[in-house]
N, C-alpha and C positions, 0 to 999 in steps of 0.2 A: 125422325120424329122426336119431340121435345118431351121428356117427362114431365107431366100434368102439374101435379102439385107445387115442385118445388122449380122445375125449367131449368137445372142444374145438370142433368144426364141430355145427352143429344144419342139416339141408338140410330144406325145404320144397319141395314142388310144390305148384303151383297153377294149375290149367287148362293153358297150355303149357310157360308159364316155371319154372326151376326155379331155387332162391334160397339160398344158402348165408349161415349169418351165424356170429359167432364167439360163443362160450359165455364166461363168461357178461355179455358185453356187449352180444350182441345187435346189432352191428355187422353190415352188409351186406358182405359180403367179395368174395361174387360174384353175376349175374345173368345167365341164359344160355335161349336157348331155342332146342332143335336141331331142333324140327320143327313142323308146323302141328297135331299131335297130343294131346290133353289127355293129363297125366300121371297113371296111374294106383295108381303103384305104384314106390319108392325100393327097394331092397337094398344091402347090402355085403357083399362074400365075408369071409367069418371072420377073415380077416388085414387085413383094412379097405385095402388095396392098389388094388380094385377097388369101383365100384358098379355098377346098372345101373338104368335107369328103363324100366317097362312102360306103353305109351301106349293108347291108345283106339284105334288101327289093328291092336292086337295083335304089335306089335314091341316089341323088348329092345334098348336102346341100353347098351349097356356102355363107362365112364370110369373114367382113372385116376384116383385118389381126389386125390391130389397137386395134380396140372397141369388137372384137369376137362376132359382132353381126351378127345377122340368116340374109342374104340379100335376097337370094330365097332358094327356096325346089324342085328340078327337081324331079317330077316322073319318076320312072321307066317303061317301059311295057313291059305285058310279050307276048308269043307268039312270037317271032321273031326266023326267021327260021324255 
C-alpha cells in the first residue's frame, strides 16, 4: 500500500514483518516487526498521518506514519456473534 499524501513510501506485510521501501527506488528504508502475529491488513487514515496493521490475533496496531512508532495496540475479542 502506497502512502496517501506524498505516494513516496510503498509499505509491505509479509507474515509478521512489515517493510517500508521508498518509491520509486525500491530502497528498504525500514524493517520492523511488532508482534508474533502475521499481518493481515495495512491502512492509512485519509490525512496519511496515521496507519494501522490488522494481524491474525484480531488486533489493530496503530503508527505514526512519520516515526513508524507503536501509538496503540487495540485488542481483539473473541466471541462476537
Amino acid at each position: 500500500m502506497f502512502e496517501p499524501t506524498s505516494g513516496r513510501e510503498l509499505f509491505s506485510g509479509a507474515s509478521t514483518r512489515l517493510s517500508v521501501y521508498s518509491v520509486p527506488e525500491m530502497d528498504k528504508l525500514k524493517s520492523m516487526s511488532k508482534s508474533s502475529d502475521v499481518i493481515h491488513c495495512i491502512d492509512f487514515r485519509s490525512d496519511g498521518k496515521l496507519f494501522a496493521l490488522g494481524n491474525s490475533a484480531g488486533n489493530i496496531q496503530v503508527f505514526d506514519s512519520i516515526s513508524k512508532k507503536l501509538i496503540r495496540n487495540l485488542k481483539g475479542h473473541k466471541g462476537a456473534g
